[in-house]
C-alpha positions in Angstrom: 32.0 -24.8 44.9 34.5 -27.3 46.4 35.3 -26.1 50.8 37.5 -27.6 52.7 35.1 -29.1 54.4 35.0 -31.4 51.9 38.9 -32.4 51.2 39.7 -35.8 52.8 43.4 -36.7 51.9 46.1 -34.9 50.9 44.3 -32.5 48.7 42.0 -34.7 47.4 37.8 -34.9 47.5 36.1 -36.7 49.3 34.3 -38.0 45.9 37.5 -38.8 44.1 38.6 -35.9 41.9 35.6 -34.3 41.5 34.2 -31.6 43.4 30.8 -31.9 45.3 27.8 -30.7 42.4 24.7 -30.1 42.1 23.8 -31.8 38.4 19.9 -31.0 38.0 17.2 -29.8 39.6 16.2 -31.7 42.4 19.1 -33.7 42.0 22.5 -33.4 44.7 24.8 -35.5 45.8 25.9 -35.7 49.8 28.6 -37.6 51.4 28.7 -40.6 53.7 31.1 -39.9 56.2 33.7 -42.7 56.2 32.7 -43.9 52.8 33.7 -44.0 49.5 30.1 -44.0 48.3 27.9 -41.3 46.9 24.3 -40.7 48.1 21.8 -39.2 45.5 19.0 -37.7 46.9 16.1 -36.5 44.6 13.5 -34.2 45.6 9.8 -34.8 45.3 9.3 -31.5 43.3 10.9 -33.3 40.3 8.9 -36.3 40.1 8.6 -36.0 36.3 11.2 -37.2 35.6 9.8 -41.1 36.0 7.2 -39.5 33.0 10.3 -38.8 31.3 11.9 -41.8 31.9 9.3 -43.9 30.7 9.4 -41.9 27.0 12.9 -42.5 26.7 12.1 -46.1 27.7 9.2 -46.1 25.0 11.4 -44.5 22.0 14.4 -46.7 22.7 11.9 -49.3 22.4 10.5 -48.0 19.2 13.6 -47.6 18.1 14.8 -51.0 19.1 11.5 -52.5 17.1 12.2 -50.3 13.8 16.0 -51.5 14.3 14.4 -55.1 14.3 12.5 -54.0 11.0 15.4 -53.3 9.2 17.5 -55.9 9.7 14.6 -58.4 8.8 14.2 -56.6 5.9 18.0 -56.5 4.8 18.6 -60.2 5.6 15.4 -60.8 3.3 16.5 -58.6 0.4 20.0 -60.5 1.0 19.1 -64.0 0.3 16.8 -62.4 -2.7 19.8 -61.0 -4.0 21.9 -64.2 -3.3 19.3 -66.4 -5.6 18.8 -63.6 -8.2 22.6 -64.1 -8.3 22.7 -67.9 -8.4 19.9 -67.9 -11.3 22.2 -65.6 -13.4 24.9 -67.9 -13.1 23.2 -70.4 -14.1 21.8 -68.8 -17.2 25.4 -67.7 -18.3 26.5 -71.2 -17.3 23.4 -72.5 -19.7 24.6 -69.9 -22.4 27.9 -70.6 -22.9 27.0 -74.2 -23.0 24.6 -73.4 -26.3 27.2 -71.6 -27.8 29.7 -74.5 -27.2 27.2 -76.5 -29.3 26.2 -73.9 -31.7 30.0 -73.7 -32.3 30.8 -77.2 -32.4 28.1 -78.3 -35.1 28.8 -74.9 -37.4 32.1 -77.1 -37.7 30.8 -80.1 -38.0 28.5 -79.0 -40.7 30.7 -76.5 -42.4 30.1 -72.8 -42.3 27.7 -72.5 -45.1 25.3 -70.0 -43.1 26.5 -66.7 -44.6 26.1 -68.1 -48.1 21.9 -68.4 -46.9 22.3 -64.9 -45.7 23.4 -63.2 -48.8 20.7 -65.5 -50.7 18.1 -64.3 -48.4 19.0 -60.6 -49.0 19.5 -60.7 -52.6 15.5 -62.5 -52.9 14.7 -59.8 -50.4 16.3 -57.0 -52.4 14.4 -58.6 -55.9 11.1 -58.7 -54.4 10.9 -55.2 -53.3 12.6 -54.0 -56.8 9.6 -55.9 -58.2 7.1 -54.8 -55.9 8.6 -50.8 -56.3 8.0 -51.4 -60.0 4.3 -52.8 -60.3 2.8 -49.9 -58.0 4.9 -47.4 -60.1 3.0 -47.4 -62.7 
């Protein structure tokens, strides 16, 4: 692809490194004579590509909106996440606090709960014997 035509330098091209090209249809490149630049020309056979460009421009768009989307929605289901945090701590915090108490007046009061316990089951216990025996018969 490259001629000689096109070498300015010691061995080098005229566009830098890279050889003269032809990247699309309708799209080539020529140079300016005594000028680093590039020139792109685009021919008028290919004027799609403006539609095309303005779907890309339209899906990066949507694409920018649904990005927009989802970070709303992760910041919101953040700070929900940050409360529902912040109410469990204080409901362990509120917790702990009862059982301090509890724990606390079980000693002040002495630690005559189990004996209620063992009465409750043993009336329990009797009063289903009983019951058992009256429909028995």
């Amino acid at each position: 692809m490259a001629s000689s035509s096109h070498r300015s330098g010691p061995g080098g091209y005229l566009y830098g490194d890279a050889a003269p090209y032809r990247s699309r249809e309708g799209l080539s490149t020529r140079p300016v004579v005594g000028s680093d630049e590039i020139q792109l020309r685009i021919d008028p056979m290919n004027a799609d590509m403006d539609d095309e460009i303005t779907g890309l421009r339209n899906h990066v768009r949507q694409l920018r909106n649904v990005a927009q989307e989802i970070h709303s929605e992760a910041t919101f289901q953040k700070d929900f996440l940050d409360q529902l945090q912040m109410t469990l701590i204080k409901a362990q915090a509120g917790v702990k606090n009862n059982m301090r108490r509890l724990n606390k007046n079980i000693v002040k009061h002495g630690s005559n709960h189990i004996v209620h316990v063992v009465l409750f089951a043993l009336l329990l216990f009797t009063v289903l014997y009983l019951w058992s025996k009256m429909f028995r018969r």
